[in-house]
C-alpha positions as CSV (number, residue, x, y, z in Angstrom):
1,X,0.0,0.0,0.0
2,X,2.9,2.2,0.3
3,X,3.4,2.4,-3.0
4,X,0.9,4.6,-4.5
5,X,1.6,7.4,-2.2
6,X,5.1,7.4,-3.5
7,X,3.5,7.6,-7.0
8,X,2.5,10.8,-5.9
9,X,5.5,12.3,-4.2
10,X,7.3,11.5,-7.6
11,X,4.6,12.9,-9.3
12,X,5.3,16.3,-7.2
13,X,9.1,16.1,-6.9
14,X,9.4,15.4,-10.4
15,X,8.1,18.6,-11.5
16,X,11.8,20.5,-10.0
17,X,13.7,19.0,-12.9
18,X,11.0,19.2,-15.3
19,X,10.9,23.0,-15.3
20,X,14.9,23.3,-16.3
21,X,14.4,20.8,-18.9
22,X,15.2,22.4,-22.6
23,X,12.5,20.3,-23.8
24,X,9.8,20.9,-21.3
25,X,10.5,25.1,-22.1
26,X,10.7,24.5,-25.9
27,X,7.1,22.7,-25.7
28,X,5.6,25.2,-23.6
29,X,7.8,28.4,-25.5
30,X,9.8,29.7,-22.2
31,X,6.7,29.7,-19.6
32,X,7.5,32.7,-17.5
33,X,7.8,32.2,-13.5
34,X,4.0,33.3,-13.3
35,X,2.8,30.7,-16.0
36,X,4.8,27.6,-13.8
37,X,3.9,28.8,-10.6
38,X,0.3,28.5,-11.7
39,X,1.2,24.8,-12.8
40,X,2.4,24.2,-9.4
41,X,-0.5,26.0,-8.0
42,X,-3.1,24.7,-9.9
43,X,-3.1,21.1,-8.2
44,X,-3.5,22.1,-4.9
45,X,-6.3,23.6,-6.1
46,X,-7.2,20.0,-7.0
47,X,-6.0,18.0,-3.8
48,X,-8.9,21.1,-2.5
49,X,-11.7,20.1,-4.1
50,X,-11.1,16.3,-3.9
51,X,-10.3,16.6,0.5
52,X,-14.0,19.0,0.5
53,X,-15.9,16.2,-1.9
54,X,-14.2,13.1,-2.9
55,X,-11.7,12.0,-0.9
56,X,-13.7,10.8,2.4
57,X,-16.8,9.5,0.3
58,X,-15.0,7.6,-1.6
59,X,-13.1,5.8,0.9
60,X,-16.3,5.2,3.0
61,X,-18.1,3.7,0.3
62,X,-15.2,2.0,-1.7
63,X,-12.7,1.2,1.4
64,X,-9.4,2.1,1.3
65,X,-7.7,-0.3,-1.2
66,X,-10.2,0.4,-4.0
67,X,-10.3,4.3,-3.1
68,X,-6.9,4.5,-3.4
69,X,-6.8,2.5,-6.6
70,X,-9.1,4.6,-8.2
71,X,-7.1,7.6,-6.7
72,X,-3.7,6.3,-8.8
73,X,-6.2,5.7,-11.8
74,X,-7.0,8.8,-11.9
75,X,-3.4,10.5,-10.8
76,X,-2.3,8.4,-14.3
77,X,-4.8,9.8,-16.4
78,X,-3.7,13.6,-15.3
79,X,0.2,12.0,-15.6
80,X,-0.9,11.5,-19.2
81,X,-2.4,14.5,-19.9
82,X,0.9,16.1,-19.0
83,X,3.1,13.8,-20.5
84,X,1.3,14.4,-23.8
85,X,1.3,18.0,-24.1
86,X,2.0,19.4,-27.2
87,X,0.5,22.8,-29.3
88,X,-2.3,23.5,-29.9
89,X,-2.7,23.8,-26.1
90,X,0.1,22.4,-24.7
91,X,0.2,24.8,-21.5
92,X,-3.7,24.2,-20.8
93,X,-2.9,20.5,-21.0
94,X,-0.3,20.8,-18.3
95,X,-3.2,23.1,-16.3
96,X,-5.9,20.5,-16.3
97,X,-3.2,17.5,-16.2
98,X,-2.3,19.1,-12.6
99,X,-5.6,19.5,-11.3
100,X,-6.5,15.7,-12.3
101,X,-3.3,14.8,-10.6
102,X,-4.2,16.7,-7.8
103,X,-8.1,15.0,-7.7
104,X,-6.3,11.7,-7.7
105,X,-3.4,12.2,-4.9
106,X,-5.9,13.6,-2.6
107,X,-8.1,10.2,-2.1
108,X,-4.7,8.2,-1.9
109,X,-4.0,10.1,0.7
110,X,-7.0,10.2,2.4
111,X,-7.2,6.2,1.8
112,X,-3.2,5.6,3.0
113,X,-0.8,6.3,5.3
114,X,1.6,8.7,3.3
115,X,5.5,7.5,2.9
116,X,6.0,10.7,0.3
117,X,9.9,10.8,0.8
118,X,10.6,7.9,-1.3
119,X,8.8,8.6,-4.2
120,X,9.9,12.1,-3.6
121,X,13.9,11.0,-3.5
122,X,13.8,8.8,-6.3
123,X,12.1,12.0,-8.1
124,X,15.3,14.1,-8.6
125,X,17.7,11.4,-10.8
126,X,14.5,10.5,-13.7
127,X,15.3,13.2,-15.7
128,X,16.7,11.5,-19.2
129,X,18.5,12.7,-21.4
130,X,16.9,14.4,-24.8
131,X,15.4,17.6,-26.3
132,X,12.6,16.7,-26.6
133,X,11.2,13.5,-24.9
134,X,13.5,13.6,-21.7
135,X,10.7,15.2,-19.6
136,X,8.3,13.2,-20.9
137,X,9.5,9.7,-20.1
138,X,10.6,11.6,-16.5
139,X,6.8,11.5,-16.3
140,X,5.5,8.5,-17.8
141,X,8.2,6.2,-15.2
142,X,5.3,6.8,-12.1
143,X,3.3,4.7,-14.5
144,X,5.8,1.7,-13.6
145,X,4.7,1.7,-9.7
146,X,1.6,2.6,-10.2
147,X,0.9,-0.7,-12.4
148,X,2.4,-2.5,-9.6
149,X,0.5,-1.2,-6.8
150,X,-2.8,-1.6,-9.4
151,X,-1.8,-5.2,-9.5
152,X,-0.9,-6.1,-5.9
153,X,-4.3,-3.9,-4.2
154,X,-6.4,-6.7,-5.0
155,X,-4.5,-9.1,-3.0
156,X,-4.5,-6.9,0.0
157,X,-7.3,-7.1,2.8
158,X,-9.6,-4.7,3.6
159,X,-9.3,-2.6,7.0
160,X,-11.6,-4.7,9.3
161,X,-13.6,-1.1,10.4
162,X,-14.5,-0.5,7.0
163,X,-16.0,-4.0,6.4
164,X,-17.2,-3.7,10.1
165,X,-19.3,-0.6,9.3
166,X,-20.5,-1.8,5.7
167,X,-21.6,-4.9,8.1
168,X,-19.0,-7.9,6.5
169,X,-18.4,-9.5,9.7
170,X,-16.9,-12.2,8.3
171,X,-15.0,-11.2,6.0
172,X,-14.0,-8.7,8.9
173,X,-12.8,-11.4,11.0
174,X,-10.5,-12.8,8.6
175,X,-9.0,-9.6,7.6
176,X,-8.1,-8.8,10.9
177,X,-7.1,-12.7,11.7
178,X,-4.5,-11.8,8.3
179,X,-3.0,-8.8,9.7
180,X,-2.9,-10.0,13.1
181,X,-1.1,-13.4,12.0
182,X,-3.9,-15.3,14.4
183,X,-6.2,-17.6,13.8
184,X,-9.8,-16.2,13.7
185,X,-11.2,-17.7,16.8
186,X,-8.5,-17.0,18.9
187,X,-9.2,-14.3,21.5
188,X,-6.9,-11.5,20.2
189,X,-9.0,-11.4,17.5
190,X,-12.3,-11.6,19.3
191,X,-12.0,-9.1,21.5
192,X,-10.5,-6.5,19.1
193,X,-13.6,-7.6,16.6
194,X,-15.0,-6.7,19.7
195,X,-13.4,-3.5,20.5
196,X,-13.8,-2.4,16.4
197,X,-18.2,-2.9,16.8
198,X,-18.4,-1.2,19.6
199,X,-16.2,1.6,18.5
200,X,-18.4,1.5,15.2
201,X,-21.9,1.2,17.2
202,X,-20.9,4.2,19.2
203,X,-19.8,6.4,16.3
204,X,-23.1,5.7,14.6
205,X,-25.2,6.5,17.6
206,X,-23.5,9.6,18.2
207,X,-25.2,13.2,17.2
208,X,-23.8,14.6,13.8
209,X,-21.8,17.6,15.0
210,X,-21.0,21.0,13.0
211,X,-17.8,21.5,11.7
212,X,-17.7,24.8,14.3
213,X,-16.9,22.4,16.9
214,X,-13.6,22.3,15.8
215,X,-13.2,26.0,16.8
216,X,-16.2,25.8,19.9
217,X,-14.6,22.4,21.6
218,X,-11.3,23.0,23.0
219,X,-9.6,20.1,22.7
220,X,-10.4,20.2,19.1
221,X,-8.8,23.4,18.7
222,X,-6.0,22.6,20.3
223,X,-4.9,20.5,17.6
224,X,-6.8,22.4,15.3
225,X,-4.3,25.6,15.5
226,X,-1.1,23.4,16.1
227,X,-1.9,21.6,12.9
228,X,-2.4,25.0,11.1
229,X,0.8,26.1,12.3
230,X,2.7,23.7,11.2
231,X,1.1,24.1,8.1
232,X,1.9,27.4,8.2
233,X,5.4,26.7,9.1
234,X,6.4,24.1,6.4
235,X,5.3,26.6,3.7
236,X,7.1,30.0,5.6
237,X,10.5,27.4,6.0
238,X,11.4,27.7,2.0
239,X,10.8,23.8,2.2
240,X,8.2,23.8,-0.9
241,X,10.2,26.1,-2.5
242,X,13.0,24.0,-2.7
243,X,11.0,21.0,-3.3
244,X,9.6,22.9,-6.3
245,X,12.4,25.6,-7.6
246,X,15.4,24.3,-6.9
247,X,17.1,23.3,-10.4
248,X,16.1,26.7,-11.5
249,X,17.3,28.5,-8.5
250,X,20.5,27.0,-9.0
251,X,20.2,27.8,-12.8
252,X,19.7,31.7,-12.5
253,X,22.9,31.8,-10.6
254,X,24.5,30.0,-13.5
255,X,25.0,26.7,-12.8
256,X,25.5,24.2,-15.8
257,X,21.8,22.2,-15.8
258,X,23.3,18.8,-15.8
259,X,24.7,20.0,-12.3
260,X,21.7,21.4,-11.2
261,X,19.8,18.3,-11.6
262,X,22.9,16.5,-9.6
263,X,22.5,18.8,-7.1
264,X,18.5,18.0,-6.3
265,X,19.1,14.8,-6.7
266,X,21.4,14.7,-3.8
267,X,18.7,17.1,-2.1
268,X,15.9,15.0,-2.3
269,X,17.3,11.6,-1.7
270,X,18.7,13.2,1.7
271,X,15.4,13.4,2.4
272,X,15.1,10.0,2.3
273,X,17.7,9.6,5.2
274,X,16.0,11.9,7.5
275,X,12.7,9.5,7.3
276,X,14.3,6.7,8.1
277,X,16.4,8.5,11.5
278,X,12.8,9.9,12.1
279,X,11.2,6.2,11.8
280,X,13.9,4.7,14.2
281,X,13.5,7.8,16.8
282,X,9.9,8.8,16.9
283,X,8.4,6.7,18.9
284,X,11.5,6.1,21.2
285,X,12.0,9.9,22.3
286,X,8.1,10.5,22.4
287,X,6.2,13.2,19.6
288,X,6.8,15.7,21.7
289,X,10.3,15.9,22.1
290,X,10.5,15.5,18.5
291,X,8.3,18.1,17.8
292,X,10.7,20.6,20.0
293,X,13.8,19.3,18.8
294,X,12.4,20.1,15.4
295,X,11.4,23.5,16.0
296,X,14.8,24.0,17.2
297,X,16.7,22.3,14.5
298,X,14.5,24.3,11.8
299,X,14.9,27.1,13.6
300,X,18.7,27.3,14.0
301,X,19.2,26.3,10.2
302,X,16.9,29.4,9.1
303,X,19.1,31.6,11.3
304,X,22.6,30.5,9.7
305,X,20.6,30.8,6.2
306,X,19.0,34.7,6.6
307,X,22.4,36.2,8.6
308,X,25.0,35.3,5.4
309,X,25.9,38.3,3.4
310,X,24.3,38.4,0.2
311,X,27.9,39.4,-1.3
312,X,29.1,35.9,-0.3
313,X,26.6,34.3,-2.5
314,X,27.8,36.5,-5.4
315,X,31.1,35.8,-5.4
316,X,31.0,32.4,-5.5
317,X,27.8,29.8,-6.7
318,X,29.9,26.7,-5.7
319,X,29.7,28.8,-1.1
320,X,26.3,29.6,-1.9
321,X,25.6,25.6,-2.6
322,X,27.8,24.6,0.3
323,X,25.9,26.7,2.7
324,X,22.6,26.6,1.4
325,X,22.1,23.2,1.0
326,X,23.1,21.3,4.5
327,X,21.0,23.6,6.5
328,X,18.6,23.1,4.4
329,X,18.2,19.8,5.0
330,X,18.2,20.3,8.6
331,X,15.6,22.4,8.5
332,X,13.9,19.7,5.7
333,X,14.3,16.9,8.5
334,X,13.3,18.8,11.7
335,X,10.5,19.6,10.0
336,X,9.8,16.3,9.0
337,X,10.0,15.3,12.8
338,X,7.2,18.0,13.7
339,X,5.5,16.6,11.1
340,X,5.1,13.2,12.4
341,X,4.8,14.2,15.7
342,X,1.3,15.3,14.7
């Protein structure tokens, strides 16, 4: 199940090379910053609509493994739509290839746990070489995990709540009898059967509540405003930015492009590093020590960033990559530990 979430962290990371490529700019004719930072834009404004509409629906009345299957189906078809962009139109394919995208990646992530730093890492080496097809075949190679998650889904058992609240009792027991490793009479899986009805018979019976309870009912807003902030935070940080700009940062300072996309390959497969410390750590030093400890670490890497002299940077590209990068990162994996921490 962890694969189609990757499918779309590459299909986000991927777009940083993309932008640099000669063939990508050719087929479009030199978008300006305001025309690709509307194709980066434009599939949030996707991911929007499908977490408001689609998203939660569809896993409640498909379950997660077919939600999220449909979710890749449809990230592919928007893939395609960009991959296939050519005049007449070729920039208002790439528009409505983003939003589909965006429709798509928001019910995988509603349906599965996200693991976006490994699609995301792999994302910065798949740019091939060529004028003119490089950037699409950096596309087209999510189809190649995405076939393999839309093979193996059907082989995978359903969450015994789901089939618990759609009344498959049975089918219920074995699922959780599968993940549990247990036979389905013995009594851990009983009395978690158990535990899942009653959880399930309670929900049901409760009153349907406004969504102003989130801002009315304090504990709700607790995490309410702590999950805004961090929101807030990872977009403030320069993280996206990177995710998004860096090849063409590193291009206007004149940078050759082959090392540009060398350089956010390194970048994003660092990330992948940081995960796994995060992985082995989380749940050892406790969420909230991580979520300090990230604060601080992102903190402290912002500071070293904003108190350089711009005149350093201009004399020398190669100091502005040593000292931009690393802290970076840092503040790339503390705030990946805030992140899981909530």
């Amino acid at each position: 199940m962890a694969i189609s979430p990757a499918v779309g962290a590459y299909n986000i990371g991927i777009l940083a090379t993309i932008y640099v490529h000669p063939g990508f700019r050719k087929a479009l004719h030199k978008p300006n910053a305001s025309q690709t930072g509307l194709i980066t834009a434009i599939y949030y404004l996707g991911t929007w609509i499908s977490y408001l509409f689609l998203s939660h629906p569809a896993a409640d009345r498909l379950g997660r493994r077919w939600a999220a299957f449909t979710g890749v189906f449809v990230t592919l078809v928007g893939a395609a739509l960009q991959a296939g962009a050519r005049e007449p139109g070729a920039y208002a394919m790439m528009i409505v290839g983003r939003i589909v995208c965006g429709l798509g990646l928001a019910v995988v992530s509603t349906a599965v746990p996200l693991y976006q730093r490994v699609g995301y890492g792999f994302s910065g080496w798949d740019s091939a070489n060529g004028n003119y097809y490089g950037w699409r075949l950096s596309i087209v190679v999510q189809y190649i995990p995405a076939f393999i998650f839309m093979i193996g889904v059907p082989f995978c058992p359903e969450t015994p709540r789901w089939l618990v609240e759609n009344g498959f009792m049975g089918r219920a027991q074995a699922s959780l009898a599968y993940l549990r490793d247990a036979d389905p009479t013995s009594d851990e899986v009983t009395i978690e059967l158990e535990d899942i009805q009653s959880s399930v018979t309670a929900h049901k019976a409760a009153p349907e509540s406004s969504w102003t309870v989130l801002f009315t009912h304090k504990p709700l807003f607790r995490r309410l405003w702590r999950a805004a902030l961090l929101q807030f935070m990872a977009q403030m940080c320069g993280n996206t930015a990177m995710k998004y700009y860096l090849p063409s940062i590193f291009s206007s300072l004149g940078i050759e492009h082959r090392i540009t996309l060398l350089i956010s390959g390194i970048e994003s497969t660092l990330k992948i590093g940081c995960t796994i410390i995060d992985m082995l750590i989380i749940d050892k030093v406790g969420r909230r020590t991580t979520l300090v400890v990230g604060c601080v670490v992102m903190s402290i890497a912002l500071l070293l960033i904003s108190t350089r002299e711009e005149r350093e940077f201009e004399e020398d590209t190669t100091l502005h990559i040593r000292l931009l990068l690393p802290p970076n990162r840092l503040a790339g994996g503390g705030l990946l530990l805030q992140q899981q921490a909530l």
